[in-house]
C-alpha positions in Angstrom: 11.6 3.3 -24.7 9.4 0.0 -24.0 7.1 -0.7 -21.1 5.7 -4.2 -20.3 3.2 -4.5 -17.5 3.8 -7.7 -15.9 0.7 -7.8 -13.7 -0.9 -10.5 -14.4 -4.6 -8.4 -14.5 -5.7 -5.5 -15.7 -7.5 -4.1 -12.2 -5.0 -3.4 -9.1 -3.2 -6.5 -8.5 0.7 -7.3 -8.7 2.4 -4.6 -9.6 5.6 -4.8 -12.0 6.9 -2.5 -14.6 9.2 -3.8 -17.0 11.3 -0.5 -18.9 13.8 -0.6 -21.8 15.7 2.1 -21.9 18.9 3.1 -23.7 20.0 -0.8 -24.0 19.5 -0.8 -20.3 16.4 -2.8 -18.1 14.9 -1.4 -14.9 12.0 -3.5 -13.3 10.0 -0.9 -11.5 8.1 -2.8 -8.3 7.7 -6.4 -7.9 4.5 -7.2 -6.0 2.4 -9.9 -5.5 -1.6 -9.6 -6.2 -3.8 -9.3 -3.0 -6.9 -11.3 -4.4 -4.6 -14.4 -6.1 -3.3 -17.4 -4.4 -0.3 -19.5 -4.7 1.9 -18.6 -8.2 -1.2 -17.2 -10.2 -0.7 -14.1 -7.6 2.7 -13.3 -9.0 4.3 -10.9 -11.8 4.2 -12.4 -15.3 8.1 -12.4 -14.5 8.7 -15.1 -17.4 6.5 -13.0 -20.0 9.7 -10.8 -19.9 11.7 -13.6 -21.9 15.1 -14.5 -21.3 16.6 -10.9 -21.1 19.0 -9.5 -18.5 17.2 -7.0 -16.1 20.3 -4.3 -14.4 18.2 -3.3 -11.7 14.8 -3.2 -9.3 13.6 -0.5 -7.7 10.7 0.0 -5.4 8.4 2.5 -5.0 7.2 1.6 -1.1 6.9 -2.4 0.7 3.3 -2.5 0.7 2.7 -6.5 -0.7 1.1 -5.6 -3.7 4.5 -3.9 -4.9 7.5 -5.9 -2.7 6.1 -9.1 -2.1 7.4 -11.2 -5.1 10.5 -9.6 -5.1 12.4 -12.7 -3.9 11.0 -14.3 -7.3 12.0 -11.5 -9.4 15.5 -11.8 -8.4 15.4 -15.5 -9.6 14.1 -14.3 -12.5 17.1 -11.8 -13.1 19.6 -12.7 -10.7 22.0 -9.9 -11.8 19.8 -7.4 -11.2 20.6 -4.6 -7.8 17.6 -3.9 -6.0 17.4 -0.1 -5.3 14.6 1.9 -3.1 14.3 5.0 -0.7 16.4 4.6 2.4 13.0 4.4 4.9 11.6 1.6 2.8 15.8 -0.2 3.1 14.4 0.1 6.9 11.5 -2.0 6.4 11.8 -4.3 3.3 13.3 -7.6 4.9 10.3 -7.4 7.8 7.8 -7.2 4.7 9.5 -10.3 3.0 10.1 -12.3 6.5 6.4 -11.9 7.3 5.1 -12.4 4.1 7.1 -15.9 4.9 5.3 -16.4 7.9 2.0 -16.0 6.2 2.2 -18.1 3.4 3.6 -21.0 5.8 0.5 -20.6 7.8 -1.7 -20.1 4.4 -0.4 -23.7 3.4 -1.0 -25.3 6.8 -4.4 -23.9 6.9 -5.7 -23.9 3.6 -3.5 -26.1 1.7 -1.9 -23.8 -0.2 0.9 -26.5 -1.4 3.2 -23.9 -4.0 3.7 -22.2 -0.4 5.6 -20.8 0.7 6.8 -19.4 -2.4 10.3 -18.2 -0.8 11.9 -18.7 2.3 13.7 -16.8 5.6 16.7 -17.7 4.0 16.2 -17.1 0.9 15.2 -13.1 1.8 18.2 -13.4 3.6 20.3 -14.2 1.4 19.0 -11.7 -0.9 19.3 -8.8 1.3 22.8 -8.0 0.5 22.0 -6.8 -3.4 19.6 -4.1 -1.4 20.1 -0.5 -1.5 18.5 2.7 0.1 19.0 6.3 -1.0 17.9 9.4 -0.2 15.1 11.1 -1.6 16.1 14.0 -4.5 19.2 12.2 -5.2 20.3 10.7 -8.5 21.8 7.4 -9.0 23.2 5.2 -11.9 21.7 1.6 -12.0 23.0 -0.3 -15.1 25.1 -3.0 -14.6 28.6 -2.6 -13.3 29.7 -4.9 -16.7 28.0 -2.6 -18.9 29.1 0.7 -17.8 32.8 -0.4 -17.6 31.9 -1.1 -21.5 31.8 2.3 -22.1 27.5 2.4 -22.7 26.1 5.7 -21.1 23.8 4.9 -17.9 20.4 5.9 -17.3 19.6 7.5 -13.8 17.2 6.9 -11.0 15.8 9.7 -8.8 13.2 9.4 -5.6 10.6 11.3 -5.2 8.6 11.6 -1.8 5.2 10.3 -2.7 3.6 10.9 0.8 1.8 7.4 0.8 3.4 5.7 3.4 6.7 5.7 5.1 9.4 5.5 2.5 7.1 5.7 -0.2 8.4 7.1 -3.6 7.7 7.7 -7.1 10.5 7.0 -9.8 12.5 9.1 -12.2 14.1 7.5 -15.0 16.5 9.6 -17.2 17.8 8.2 -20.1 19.7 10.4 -23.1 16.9 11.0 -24.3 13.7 10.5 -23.0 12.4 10.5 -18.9 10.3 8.5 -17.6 8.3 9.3 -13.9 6.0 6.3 -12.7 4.0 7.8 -9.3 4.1 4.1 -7.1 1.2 5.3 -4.9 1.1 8.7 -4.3 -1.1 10.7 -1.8 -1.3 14.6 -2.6 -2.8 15.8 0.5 -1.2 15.9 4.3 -2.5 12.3 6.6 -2.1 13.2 10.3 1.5 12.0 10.1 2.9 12.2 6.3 2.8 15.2 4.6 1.8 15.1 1.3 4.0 13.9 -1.9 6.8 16.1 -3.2 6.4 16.0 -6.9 6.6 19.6 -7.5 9.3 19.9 -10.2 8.5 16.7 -12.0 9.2 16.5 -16.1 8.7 13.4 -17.7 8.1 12.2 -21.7 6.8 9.6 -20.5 4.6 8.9 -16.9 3.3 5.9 -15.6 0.3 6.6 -13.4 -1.9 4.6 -10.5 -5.7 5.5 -10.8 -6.8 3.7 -7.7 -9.8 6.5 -7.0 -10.5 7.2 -10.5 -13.9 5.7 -9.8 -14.5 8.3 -6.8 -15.5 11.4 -6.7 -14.5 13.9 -4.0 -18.1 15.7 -2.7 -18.2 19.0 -3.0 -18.5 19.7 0.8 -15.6 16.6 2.2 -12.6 17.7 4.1 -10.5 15.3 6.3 -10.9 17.7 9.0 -14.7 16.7 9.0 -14.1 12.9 8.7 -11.7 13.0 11.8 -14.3 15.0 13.6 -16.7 12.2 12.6 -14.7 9.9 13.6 -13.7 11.2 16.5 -17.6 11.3 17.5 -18.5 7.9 16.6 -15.6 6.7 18.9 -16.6 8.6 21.8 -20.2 7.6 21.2 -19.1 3.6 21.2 -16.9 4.2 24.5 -19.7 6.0 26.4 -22.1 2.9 25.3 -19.1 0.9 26.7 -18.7 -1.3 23.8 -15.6 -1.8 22.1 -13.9 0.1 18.9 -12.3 -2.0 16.2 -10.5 0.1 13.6 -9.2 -2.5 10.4 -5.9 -1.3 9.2 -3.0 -2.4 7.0 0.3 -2.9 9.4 2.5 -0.6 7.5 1.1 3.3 7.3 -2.3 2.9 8.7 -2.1 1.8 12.0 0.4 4.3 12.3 -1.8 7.3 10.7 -4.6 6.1 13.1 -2.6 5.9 15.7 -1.2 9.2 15.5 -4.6 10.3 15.8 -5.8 8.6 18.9 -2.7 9.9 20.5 -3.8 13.6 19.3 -6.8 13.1 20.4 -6.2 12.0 24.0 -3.6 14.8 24.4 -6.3 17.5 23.3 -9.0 15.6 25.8 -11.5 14.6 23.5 -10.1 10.9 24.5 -9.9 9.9 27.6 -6.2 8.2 28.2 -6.4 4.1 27.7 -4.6 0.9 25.8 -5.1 0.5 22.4 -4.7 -3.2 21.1 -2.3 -3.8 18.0 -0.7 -6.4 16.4 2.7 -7.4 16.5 3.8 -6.5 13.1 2.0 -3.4 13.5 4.1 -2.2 16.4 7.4 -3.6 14.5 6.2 -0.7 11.8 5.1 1.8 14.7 8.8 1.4 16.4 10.3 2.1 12.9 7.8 5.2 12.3 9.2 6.4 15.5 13.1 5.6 14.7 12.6 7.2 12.0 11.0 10.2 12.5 14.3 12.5 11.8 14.0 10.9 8.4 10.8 11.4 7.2 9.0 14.2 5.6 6.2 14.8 8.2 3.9 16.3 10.9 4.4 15.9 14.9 8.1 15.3 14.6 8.1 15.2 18.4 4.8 12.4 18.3 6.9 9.1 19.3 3.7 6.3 19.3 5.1 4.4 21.9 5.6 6.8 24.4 2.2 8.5 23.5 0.1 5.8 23.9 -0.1 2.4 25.8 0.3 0.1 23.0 -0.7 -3.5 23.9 0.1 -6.5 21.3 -2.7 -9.0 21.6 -1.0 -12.4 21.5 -2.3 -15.3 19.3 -5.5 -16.5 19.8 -6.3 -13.8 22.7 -8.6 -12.1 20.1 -11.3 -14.8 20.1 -11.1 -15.4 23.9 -11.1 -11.4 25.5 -14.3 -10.1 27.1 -15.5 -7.4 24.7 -16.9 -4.8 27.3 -15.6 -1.6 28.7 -14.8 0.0 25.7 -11.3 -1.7 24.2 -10.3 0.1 21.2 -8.5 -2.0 18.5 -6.3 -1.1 15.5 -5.5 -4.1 14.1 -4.3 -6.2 10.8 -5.4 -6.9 8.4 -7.4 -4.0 6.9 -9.6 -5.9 4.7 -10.4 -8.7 7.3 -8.5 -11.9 5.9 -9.8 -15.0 7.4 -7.1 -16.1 10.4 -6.2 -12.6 11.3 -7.3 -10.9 14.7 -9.3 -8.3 13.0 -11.3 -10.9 11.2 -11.8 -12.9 14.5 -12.8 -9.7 16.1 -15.1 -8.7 13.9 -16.7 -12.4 13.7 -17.3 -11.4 17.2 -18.8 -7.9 17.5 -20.6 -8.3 14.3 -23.6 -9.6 16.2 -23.9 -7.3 19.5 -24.9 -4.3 18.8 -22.9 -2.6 21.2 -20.1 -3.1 19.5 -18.5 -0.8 16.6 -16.4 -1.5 13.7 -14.7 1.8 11.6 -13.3 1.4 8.3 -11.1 3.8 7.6 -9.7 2.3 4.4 -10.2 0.3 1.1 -11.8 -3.0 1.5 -12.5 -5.0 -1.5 -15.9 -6.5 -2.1 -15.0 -9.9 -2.2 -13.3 -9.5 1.2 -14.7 -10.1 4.6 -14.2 -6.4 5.6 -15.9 -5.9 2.2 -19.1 -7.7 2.5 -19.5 -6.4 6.4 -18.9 -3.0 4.6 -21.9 -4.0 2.3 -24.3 -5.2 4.9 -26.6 -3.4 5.9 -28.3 -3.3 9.5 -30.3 -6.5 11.0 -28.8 -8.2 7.6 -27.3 -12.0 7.9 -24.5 -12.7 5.4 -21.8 -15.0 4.5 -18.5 -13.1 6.2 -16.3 -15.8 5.7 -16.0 -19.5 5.1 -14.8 -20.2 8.4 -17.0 -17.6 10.4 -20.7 -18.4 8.1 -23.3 -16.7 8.3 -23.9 -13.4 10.4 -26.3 -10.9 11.2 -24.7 -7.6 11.3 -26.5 -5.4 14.4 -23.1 -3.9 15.2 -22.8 -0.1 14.2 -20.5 -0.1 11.2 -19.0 3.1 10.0 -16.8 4.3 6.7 -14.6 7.1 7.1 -12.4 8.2 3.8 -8.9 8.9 5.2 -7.3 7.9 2.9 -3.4 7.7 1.3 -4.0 7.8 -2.1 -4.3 10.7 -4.2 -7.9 12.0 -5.2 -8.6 11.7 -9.1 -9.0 15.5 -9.5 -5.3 16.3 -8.3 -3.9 13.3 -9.9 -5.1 14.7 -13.2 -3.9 18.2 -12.1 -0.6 16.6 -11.6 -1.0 15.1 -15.0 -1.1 18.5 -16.3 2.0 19.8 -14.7 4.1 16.8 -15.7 3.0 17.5 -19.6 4.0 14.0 -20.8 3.7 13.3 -24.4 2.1 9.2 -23.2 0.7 8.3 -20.3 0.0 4.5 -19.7 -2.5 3.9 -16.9 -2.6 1.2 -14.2 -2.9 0.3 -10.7 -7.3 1.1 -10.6 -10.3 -0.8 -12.1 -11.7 -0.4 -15.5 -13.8 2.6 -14.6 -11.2 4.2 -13.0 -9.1 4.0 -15.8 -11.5 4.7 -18.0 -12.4 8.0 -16.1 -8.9 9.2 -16.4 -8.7 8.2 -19.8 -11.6 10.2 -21.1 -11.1 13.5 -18.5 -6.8 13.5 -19.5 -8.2 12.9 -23.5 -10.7 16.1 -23.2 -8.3 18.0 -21.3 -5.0 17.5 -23.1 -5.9 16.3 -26.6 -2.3 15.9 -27.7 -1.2 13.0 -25.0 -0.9 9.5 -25.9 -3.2 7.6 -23.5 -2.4 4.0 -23.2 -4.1 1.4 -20.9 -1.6 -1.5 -21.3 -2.6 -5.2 -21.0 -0.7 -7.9 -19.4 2.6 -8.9 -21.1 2.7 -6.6 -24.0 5.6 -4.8 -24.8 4.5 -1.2 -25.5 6.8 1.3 -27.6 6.7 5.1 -26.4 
């Protein structure tokens, strides 16, 4: 078996796993990096060489693992594209929007390479898609090669509890398995319940480490961040100042969601709109078509009859009064300039009456990162477009979130009992955590930390 990681950095960026297995090739994710512009945020796609690739399959359409998957298929145009049957639900809305924002990207900043795909182009695509069910294995070598007479490796799903449709992979070749986790979340969110890896073997696992660098306290439970939470809202409304919640479009606006709707049923919220964005109520229609479907809590909770769910329109975000305490769950989660939430926030950073809860990862280097960083009466640089700021706006972190804690990722890394582990999807120090708490507990496994482009034997 051979692994090449075909991310293009060594921290979490665009994630794509090249495997060789039995004869056959499987390109596990194809995602585009979050902190890269233009083609230096893709895949190392052409690192691969000029080899035929059978199939792609996707662990869940967050853009750091679907959005360069119109370029992948350029790359290895005979390869099927396989996923779980809730992410076949919302792929071609991740790829059509992703359109959308490099076109705007180029207009606005100049971005010539984009957009680096087309509407028609993930149209044309979207016939080589498939979705399956969870627990259910597949064949995906090439229709030429099984007719040939070669044995075919198999593809399983497993629920990975990070966001809707989320999976990790099984690989089973003649002789070997692989599992790589995608993102995984090991604990219940208000909606999801958590992953379903219970029974999983593998020889071989490939294993995200975004927390690695985290520590759990010995005294945090999600019951007390929501409570917090749930305080520091009421305490903004009764001030009457408005309540803006940063969240990625797919699987946290819903999660959050879910939870203002719980809490206005139970009383602790008095009934009122909540201000989204549009492709966050495209997701929050899906998470409610769906909900048969998916593995979770409140099966009955439908969003849209719950709450009163208004889409702010373009450009209404920098012109609204922000009095009488408006709550807003909006894109994009880390604040990207020329997004509502980033216009928002340009906004409220200033009055102190205003409130702004992260409830999520924000990289440093991001506007939601450096308000993160701020502290109170501080001015800053937010953004090249908004300058400086002085941050006198109450400004909150609350840890809810969908990725797995380090300690019961390592437990899981106990219970698969692979003889190599390669590590990726986390910063050095999270890898390097891993590395030295999997080496001290479990002596015998191969620990690799892969770098970009090079072919690995396991």
């Amino acid at each position: 078996m051979n692994i090449t990681n075909l991310n293009p950095d060594t921290d979490i960026g665009a994630s794509a796993w090249l495997v060789e297995v039995d004869d056959h090739r499987i390109l596990l994710d194809a995602g585009m990096h979050p902190k890269r512009e233009g083609r230096d945020a893709l895949p190392l796609f052409g690192k691969a060489g000029n080899v035929e690739v059978d199939a792609i399959a996707i662990s869940h359409c967050h853009h750091d693992h679907v959005g360069a998957l119109p370029v992948a298929l350029r790359h290895f145009p005979k390869a099927h594209v396989l996923m779980s049957e809730l992410s076949y639900f919302i792929v071609e809305r991740v790829l059509h929007n992703s359109v959308n924002v490099m076109t705007r990207q180029r207009d606005e900043l100049g971005i010539r390479e984009y957009p680096l795909y087309t509407h028609d182009e993930v149209d044309d695509i979207a016939p080589v898609f498939q979705g399956f069910r969870y627990n259910r294995e597949v064949e995906w070598a090439a229709f030429h090669k099984t007719r040939a007479g070669f044995a075919s490796p198999t593809l399983e799903f497993f629920d990975a509890g990070h966001t809707l449709g989320s999976a990790g992979l099984l690989i089973r070749g003649k002789k070997e398995t692989l599992f790589y986790t995608g993102d995984v979340c090991f604990h219940d969110q208000t909606m999801l319940r958590a992953a379903r890896f219970e029974d999983v073997k593998a020889d071989v696992l490939v294993m995200e480490t975004t927390r690695g660098n985290r520590a759990t306290p010995p005294d945090f439970s999600r019951e007390g961040e929501i409570e917090r939470l749930t305080a520091a809202i009421q305490r903004a409304l009764k001030r009457k100042g408005c309540v803006l919640i940063p969240s990625f479009a797919l699987g946290r606006t819903q999660e959050i969601l879910a939870l203002l709707a719980l809490l206005m049923r139970a009383g602790k919220l008095k009934p009122q709109p909540i201000y989204i964005g549009g492709l966050g109520r495209v997701f929050t229609e899906i998470y409610d078509l769906e909900a048969h479907r998916a593995h979770r809590q409140h099966t009955n909770l439908q969003l849209h009859e719950s709450l009163q769910l208004i889409v702010l329109e373009q450009g209404q975000s920098e012109k609204m009064k922000l009095s009488g305490g408006r709550i807003f769950v909006i894109t994009a989660g880390m604040m990207s300039e020329n997004t509502a939430a980033h216009n928002l926030a340009a906004r409220m950073v200033g009055d102190e009456r205003q409130s702004i809860f992260f409830v999520g990862y924000a990289d440093p280097n991001t506007p939601g990162g450096r308000l993160k960083a701020a502290k109170q009466g501080e001015t800053f640089v937010f953004s090249p477009s908004a300058g400086r700021v002085t941050r006198k706006c109450e400004v909150l972190d609350f840890d809810l979130t969908a990725h797995a804690n380090r300690g019961d990722l390592l437990d899981f890394v106990g219970r698969v009992s692979p003889r190599a582990i390669l590590l990726g999807h986390g910063g050095e120090d999270s890898r390097a955590w891993f590395e030295e708490q999997i080496r001290a507990r479990h002596p015998k496994i191969k620990i690799i930390q892969p770098q970009p482009a090079r072919a690995v034997a396991v």
